[in-house]
N, C-alpha and C positions, 0 to 999 in steps of 0.2 A: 504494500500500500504506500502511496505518495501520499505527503500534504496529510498524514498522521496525527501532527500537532495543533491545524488548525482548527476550526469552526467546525467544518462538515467532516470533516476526516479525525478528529476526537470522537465524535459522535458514531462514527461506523465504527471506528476502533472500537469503544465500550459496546456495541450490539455484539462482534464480532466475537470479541474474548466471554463474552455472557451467552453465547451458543456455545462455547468448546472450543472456536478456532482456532490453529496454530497460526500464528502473523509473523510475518516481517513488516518494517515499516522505517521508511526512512527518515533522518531527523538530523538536523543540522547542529543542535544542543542537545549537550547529556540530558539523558531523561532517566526517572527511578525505574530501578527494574520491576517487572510482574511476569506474571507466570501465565506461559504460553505466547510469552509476546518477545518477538527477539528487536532490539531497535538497532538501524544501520547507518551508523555515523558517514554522513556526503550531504550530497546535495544532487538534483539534477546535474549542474555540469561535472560530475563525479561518474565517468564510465565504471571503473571497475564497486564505486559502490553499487550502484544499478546492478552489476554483474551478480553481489552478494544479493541485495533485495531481492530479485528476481527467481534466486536460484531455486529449482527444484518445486516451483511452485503451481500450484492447480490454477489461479487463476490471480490476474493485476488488475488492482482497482488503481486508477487514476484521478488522483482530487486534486494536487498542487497546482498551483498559478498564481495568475499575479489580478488583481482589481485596480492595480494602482500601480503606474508607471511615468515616470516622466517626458515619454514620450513611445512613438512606436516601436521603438527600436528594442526598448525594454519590457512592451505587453508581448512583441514578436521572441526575444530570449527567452519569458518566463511561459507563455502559454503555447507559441509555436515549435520553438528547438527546446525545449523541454521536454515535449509530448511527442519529438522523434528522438529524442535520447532513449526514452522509458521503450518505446517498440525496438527501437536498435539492440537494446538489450536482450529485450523478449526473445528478437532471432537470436541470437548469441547463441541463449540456453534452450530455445527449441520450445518457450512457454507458449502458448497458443490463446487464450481467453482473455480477454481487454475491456474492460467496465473504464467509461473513460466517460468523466463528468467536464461537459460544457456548460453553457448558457444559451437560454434565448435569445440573449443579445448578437449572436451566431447567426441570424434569419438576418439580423439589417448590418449585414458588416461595413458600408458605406457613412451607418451614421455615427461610428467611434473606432478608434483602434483598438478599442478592447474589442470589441464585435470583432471588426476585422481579426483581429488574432487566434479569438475562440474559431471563428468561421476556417481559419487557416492551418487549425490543428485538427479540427473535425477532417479535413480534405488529406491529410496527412496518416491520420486513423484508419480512413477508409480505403486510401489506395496501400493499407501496412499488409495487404494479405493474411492479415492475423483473422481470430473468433473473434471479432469487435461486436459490443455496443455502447451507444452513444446513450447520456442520459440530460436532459437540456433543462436544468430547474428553469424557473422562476427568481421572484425575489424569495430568500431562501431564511424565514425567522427564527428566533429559539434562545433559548438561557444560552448564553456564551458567546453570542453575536454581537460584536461591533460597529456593522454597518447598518445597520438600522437604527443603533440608538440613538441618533440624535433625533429620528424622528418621533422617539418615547418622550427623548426631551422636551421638544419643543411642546408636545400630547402635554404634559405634566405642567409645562407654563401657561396653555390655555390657548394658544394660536401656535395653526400648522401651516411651515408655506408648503405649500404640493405640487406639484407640476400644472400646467394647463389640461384641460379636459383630455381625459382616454382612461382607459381601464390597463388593469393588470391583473395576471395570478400570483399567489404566493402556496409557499408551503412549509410546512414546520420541518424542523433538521432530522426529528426523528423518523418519520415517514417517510424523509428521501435517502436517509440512511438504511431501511428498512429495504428499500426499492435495490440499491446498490451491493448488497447483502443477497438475493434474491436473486439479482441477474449472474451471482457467482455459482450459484448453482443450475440456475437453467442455462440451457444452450441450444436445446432445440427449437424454439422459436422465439427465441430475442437476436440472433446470430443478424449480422448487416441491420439492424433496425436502428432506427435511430429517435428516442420517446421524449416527449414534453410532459411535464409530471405537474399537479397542482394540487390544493386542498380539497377540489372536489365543488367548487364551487360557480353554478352552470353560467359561464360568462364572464367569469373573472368580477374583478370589484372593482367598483366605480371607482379613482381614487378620494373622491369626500367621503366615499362611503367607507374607505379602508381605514384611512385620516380617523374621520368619528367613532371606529371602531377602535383603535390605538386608546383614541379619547377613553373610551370606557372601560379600558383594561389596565388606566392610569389611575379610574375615578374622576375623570375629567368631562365637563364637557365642552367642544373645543370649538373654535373656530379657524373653520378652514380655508385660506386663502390660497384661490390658483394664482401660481404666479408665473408671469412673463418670461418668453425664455430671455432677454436683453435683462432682467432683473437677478434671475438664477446664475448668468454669467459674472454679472456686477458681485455678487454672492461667492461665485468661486472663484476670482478673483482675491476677493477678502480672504475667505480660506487659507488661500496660497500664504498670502501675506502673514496670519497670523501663526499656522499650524506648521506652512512648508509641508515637508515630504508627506507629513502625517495629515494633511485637509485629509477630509470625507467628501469635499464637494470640489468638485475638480471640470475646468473646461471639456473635456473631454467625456464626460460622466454626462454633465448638461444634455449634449443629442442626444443621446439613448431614454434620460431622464421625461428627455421631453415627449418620444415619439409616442402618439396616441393608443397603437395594440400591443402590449405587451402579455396578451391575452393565450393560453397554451391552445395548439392547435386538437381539437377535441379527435379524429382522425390518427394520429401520434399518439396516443395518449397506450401506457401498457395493457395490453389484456386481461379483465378485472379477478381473470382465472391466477395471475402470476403477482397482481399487489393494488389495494384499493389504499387511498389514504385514509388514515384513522384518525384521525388529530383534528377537531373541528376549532377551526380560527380562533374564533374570541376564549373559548377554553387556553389555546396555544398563546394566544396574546398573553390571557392574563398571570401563566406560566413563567412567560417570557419575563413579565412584568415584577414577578414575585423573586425570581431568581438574583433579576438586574437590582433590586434594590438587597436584597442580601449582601449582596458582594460588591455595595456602596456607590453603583454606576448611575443609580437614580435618587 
């Protein structure tokens, strides 16, 4: 497993080792030992760690990337030559089964280079001759998530800025952890697919409507303002200035933020035989919500 330490790949880690699985899992900082879990000091541009990660294994999930680059050259590093490192290995050692986590932002690679990049490791995936499948979250919530808090934040002060009108899907970490888990053991009809995964929710959420729900998983009720993309830019802009490498709100983020369907295409969507989502929103919100303030981030 790639991307071990983060958000979505903490999360498949704890399902994984709570079934029995033996793991590898790559990781750039020592980590405590546990049992059944081996961790492999590298990185992507690390061949021979990938060599170790990889070795002897039934099946590679793929989570690491990057959301945050300072330019193409660094979403192209972390998310394109990344994601031909991990295959380049795979042949090495003759593994064959590939759980390789995208985005939807992958459907409009023209409007960010993060899109662009995800779109340009999917093409990379599928000409790997490997067992691939593709898995394409959504916005992706849950206890442990830092890309969403500010929008908890802003929920808890009482006014949300949001994008201009469109909808989107989201999903909780454990349910797409769930999915990623799932496609390691099937292979007979996940093989070449490529699936867009959501809370189940028929048409995605307005975003006021998502906004208002945040509200109520804060205890809040908010007020939602769509705001301007020339406003949102002015916004990441400031970011830069105050946070640097570390903003949340980033030029580049803007397009994608703005584009009106972020909606999963229902046709994609997995075979309700192989995983339905379980996690219904505002229960996951207010999860979300409970955890974020334990651990003093609200």
């Amino acid at each position: 497993m790639t991307g071990a330490t983060g958000f979505v790949g903490a999360e498949v880690l704890e399902q994984a080792l709570a079934e029995g699985l033996r793991i590898n899992a790559l990781t750039r900082r020592a980590q405590p030992p546990r049992a059944k879990l081996k961790w492999v000091p590298g990185s992507l541009e690390d061949a021979a760690a990938l060599d170790t990660l990889v070795r002897d294994a039934d099946a590679v999930v793929h989570i690491a990337g990057v959301v945050n680059a300072p330019d193409r050259e660094g979403f192209e590093a972390g998310n394109a030559r990344g994601t031909v490192a991990v295959i380049d290995a795979m042949r090495r050692r003759g593994i064959r089964r590939l759980v390789h986590v995208s985005s939807l932002a992958a459907r409009e690679p023209g409007l960010s280079d993060y899109g662009w990049s995800k779109e340009l490791a999917e093409k990379y995936v599928k000409a790997s001759g490997l067992d691939w499948t593709i898995v394409r979250p959504p916005a992706i919530y849950g206890p442990g998530d830092k890309e969403m808090l500010e929008l908890f934040r802003m929920a808890k002060r009482g006014v949300m800025m949001l994008p201009p009108s469109g909808r989107l899907s989201a999903i909780h970490v454990s349910d797409l952890a769930r999915l990623l888990l799932a496609l390691t053991h099937e292979r007979e009809n996940s093989l070449t697919r490529t699936y867009e995964v959501d809370d189940g929710t028929p048409g995605g959420w307005d975003h006021k409507d998502f906004g208002a729900a945040i509200g109520r998983a804060v205890g809040r009720q908010v007020k939602t303002l769509a705001t301007p993309e020339w406003l949102l830019n002015v916004a990441a802009r400031a970011d830069k200035l105050v946070r640097g490498k570390k903003a949340k709100l980033t030029p580049d983020r803007v397009d994608y933020f703005c584009h009106p369907d972020w909606v999963v295409t229902k046709r994609m969507q997995p075979p309700k035989r192989l995983w339905l989502p379980q996690v219904k929103t505002e229960d996951g919100l207010r999860e979300t919500v409970a955890a974020y303030r334990e651990k003093g981030w609200l």
